[in-house]
DSSP file (Angstrom, degrees, kcal/mol; ACC not computed):
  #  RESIDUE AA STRUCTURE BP1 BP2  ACC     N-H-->O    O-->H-N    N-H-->O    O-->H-N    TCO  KAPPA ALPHA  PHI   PSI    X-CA   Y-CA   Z-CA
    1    1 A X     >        0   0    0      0, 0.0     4,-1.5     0, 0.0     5,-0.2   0.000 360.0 360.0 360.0 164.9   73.4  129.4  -51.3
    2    2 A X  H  >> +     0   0    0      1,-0.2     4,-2.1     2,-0.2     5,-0.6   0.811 360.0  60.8 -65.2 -31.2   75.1  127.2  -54.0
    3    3 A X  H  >5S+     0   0    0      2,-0.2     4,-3.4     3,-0.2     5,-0.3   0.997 113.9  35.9 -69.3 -61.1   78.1  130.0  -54.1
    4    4 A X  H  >>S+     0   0    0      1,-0.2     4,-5.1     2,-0.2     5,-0.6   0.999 114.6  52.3 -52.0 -63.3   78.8  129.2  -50.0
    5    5 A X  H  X5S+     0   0    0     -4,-1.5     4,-2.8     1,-0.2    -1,-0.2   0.947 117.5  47.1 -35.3 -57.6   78.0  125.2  -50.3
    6    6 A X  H  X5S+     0   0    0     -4,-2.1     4,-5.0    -5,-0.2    -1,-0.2   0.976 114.9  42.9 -46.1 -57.9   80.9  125.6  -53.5
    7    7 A X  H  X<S+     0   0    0     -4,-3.4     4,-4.8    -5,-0.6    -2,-0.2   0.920 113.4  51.5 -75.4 -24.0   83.3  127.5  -51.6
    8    8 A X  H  <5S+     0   0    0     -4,-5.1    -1,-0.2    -5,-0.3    -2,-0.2   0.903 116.6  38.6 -61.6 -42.2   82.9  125.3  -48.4
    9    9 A X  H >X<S+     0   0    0     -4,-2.8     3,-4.1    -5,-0.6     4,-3.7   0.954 115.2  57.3 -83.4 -29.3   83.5  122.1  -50.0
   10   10 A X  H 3X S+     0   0    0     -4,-5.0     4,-0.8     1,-0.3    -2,-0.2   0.960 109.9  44.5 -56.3 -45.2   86.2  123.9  -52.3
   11   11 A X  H 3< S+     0   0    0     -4,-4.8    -1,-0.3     1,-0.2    -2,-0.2   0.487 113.1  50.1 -86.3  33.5   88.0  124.9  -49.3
   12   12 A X  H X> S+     0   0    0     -3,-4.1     3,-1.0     2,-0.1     4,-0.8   0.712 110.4  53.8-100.8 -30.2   87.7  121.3  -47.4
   13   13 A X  H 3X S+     0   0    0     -4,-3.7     4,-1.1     1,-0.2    -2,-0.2   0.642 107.9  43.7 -94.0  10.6   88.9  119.8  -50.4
   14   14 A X  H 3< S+     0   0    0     -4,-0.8    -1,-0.2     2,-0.2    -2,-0.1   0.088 112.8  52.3-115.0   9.1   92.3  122.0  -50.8
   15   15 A X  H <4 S+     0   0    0     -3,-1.0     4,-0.3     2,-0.1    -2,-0.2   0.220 113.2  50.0-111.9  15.8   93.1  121.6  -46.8
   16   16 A X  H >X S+     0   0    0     -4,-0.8     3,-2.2     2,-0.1     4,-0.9   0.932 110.5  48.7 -44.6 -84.4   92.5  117.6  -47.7
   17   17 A X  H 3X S+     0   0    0     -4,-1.1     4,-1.2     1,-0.4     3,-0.4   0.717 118.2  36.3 -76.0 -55.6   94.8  118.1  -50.4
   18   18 A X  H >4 S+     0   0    0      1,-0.2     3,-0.8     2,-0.2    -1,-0.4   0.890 108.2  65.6 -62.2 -27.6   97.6  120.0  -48.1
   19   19 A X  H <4 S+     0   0    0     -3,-2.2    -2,-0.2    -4,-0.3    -1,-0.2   0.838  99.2  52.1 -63.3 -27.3   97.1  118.0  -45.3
   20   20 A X  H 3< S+     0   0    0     -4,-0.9    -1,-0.2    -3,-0.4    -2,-0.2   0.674  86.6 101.0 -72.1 -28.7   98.3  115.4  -47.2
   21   21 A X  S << S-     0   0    0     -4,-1.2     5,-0.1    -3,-0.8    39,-0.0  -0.455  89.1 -74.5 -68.8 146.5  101.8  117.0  -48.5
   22   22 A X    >>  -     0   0    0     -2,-0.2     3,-3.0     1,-0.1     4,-2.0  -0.095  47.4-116.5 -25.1 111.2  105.1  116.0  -46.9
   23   23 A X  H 3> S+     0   0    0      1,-0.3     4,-2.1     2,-0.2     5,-0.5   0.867 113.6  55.3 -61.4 -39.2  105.2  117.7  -43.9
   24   24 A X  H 3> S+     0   0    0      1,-0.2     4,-1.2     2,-0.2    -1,-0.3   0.901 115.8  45.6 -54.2 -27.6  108.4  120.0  -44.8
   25   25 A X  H <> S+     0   0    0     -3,-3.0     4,-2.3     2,-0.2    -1,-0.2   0.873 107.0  53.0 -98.5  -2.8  106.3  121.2  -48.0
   26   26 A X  H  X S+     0   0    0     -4,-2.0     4,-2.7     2,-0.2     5,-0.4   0.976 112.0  43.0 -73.4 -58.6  103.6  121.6  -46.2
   27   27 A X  H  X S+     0   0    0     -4,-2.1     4,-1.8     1,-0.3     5,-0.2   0.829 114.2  56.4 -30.4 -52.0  105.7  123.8  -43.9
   28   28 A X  H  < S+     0   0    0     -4,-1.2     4,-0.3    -5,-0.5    -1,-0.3   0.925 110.2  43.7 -50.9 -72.1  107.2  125.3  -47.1
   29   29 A X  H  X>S+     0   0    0     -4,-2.3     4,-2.3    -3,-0.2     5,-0.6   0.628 107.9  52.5 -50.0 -39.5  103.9  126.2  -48.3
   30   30 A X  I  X>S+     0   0    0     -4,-2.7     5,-1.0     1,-0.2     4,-0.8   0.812 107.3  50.2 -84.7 -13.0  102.4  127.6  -45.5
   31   31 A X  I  <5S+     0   0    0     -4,-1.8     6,-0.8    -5,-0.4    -2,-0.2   0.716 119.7  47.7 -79.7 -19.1  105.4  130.3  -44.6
   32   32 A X  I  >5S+     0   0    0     -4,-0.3     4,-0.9    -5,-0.2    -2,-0.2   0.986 128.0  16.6 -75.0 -59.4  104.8  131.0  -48.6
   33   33 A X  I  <5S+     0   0    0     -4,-2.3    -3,-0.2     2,-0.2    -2,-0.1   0.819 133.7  33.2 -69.6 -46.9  100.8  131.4  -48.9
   34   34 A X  I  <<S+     0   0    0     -4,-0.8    -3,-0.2    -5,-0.6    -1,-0.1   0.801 126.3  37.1 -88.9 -32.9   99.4  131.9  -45.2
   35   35 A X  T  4<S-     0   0    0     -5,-1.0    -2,-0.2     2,-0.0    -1,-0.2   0.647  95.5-129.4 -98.9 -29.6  102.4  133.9  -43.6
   36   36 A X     <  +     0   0    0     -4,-0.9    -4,-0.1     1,-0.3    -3,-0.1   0.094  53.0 150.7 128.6   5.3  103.6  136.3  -46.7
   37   37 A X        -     0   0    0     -6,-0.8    -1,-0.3     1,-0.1     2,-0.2   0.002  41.8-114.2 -58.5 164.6  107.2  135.3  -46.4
   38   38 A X     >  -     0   0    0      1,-0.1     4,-1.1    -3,-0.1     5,-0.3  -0.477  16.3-108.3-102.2-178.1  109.3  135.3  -49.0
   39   39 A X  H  > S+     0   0    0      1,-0.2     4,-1.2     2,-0.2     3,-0.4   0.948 124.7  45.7 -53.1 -52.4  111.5  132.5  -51.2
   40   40 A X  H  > S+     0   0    0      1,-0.3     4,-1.7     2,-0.2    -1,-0.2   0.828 110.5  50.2 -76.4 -23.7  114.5  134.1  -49.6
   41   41 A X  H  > S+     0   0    0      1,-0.2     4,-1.1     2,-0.2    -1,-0.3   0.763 111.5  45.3 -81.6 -10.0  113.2  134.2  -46.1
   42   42 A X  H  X S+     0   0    0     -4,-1.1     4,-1.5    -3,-0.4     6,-0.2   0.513 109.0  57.4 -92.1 -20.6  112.1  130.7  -45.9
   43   43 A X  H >X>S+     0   0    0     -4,-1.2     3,-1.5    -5,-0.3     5,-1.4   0.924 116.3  36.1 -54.6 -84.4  115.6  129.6  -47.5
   44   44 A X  H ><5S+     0   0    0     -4,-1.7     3,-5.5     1,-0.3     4,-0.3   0.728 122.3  52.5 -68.5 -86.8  117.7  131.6  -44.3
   45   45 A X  H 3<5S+     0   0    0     -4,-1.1    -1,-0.3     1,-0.3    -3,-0.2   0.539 122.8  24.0 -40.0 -52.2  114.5  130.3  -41.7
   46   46 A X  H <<5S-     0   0    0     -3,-1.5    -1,-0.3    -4,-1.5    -2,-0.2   0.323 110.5-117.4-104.9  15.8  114.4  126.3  -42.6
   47   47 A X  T <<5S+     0   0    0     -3,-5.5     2,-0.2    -4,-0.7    -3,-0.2   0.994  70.4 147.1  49.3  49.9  118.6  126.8  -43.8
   48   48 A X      < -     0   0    0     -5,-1.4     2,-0.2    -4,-0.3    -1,-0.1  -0.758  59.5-111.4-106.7 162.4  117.0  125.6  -47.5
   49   49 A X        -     0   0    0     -2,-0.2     4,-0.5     1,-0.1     5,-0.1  -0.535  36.4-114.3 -72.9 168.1  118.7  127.0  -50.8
   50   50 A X  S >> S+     0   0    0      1,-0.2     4,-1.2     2,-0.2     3,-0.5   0.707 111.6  62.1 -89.0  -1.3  116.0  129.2  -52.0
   51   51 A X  H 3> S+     0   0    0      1,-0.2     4,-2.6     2,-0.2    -1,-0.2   0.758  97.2  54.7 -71.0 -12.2  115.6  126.8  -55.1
   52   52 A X  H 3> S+     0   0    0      1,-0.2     4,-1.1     2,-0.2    -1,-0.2   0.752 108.5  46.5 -93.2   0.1  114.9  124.2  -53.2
   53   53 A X  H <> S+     0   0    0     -3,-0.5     4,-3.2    -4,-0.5    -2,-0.2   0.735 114.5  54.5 -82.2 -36.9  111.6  126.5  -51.5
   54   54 A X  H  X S+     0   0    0     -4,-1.2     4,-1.9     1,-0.2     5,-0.3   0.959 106.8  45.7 -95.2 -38.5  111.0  127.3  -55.0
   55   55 A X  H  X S+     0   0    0     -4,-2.6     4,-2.7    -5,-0.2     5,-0.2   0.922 114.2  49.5 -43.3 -43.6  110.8  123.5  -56.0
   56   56 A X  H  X S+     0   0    0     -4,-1.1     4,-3.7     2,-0.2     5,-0.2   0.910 112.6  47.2 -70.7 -35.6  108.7  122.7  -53.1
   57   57 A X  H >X S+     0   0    0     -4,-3.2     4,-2.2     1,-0.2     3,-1.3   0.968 112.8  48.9 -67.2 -62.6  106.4  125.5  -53.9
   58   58 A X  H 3X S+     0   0    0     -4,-1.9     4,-2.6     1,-0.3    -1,-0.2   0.863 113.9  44.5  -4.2 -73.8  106.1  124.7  -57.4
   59   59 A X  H 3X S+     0   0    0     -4,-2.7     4,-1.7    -5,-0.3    -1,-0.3   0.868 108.6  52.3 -75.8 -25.7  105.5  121.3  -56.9
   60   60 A X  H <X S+     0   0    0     -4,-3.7     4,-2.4    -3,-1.3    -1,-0.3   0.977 111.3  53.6 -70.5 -40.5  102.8  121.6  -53.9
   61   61 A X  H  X S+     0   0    0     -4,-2.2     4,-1.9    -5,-0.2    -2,-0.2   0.776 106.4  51.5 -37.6 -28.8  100.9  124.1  -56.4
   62   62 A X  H  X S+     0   0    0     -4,-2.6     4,-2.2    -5,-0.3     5,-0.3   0.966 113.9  44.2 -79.9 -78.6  101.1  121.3  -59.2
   63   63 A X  H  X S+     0   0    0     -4,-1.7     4,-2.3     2,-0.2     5,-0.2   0.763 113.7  49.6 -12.3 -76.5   99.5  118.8  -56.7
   64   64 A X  H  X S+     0   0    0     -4,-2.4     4,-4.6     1,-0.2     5,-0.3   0.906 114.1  44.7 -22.4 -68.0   97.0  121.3  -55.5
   65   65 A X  H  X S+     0   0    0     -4,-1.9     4,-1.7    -5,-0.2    -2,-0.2   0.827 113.4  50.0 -73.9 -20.4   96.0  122.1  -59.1
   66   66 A X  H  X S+     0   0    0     -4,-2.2     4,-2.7     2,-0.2    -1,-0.2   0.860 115.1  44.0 -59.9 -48.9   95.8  118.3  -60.4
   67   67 A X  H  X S+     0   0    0     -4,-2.3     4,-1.7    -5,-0.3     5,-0.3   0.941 107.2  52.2 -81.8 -39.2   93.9  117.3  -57.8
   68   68 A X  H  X S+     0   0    0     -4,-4.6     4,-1.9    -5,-0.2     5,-0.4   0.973 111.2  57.2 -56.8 -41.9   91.4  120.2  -57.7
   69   69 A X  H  X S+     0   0    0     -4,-1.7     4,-1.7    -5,-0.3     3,-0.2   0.899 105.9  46.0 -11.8 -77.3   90.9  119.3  -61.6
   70   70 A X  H  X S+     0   0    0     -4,-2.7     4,-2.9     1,-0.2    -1,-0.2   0.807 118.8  39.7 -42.5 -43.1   90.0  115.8  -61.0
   71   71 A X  H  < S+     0   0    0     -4,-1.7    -1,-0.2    -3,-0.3    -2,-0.2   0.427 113.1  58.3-110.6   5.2   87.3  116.8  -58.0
   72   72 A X  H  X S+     0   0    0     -4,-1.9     4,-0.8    -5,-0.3    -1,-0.2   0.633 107.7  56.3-106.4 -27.1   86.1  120.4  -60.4
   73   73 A X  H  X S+     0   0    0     -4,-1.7     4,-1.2    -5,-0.4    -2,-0.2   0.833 103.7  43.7 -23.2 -78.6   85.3  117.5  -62.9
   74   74 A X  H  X>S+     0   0    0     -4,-2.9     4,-2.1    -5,-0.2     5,-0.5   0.947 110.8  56.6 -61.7 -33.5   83.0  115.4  -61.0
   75   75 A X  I >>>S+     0   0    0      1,-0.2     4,-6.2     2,-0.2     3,-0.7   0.967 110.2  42.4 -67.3 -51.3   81.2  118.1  -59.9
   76   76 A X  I 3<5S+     0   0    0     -4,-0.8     4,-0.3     1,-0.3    -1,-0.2   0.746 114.1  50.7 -64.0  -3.7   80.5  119.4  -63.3
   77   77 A X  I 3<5S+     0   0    0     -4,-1.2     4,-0.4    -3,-0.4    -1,-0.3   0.637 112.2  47.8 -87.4 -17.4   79.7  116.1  -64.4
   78   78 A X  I <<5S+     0   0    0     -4,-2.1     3,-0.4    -3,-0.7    -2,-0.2   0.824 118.1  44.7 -79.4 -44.8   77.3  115.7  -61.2
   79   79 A X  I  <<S+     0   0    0     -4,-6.2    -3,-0.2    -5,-0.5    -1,-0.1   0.924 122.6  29.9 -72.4 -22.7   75.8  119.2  -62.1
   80   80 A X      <       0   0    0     -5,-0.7    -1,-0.2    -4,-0.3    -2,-0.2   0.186 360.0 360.0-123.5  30.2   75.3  119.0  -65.7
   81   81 A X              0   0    0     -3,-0.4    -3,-0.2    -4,-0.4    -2,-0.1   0.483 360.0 360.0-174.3 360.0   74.7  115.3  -66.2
């Protein structure tokens, strides 16, 4: 169905889009999202302050969402135009 075909390419194109961060924010990011840890347990784990886990997350989220923009654009210029 169009709903799988959507969700397949969405999620190829947001492990692109991580594969592609720095590896320490990727690292950063997966102990936040995939693993359930918390700010402060990934501070004490990689010996980070936790503002700087909270920068990284921040800023891979920003990435993430910029780029999905751009590529949730084209499609909807491909679908409706």
């Amino acid at each position: 169905s169009y709903d799988e075909i959507f969700y397949k390419d969405l999620k190829r194109q947001i492990d692109s889009i991580l594969a592609a961060l720095p590896p320490r924010q990727q690292e950063i990011f997966n102990l936040s999202r995939f693993e359930g840890l918390s700010h402060a347990d990934i501070a004490t784990k990689l010996d980070l302050s936790v503002r700087t886990v909270e920068n990284q997350i921040y800023r891979a989220l920003k990435i993430i969402k910029d780029n999905l923009k751009i590529e949730l654009f084209f499609w909807f210029c491909f679908l409706f135009f």
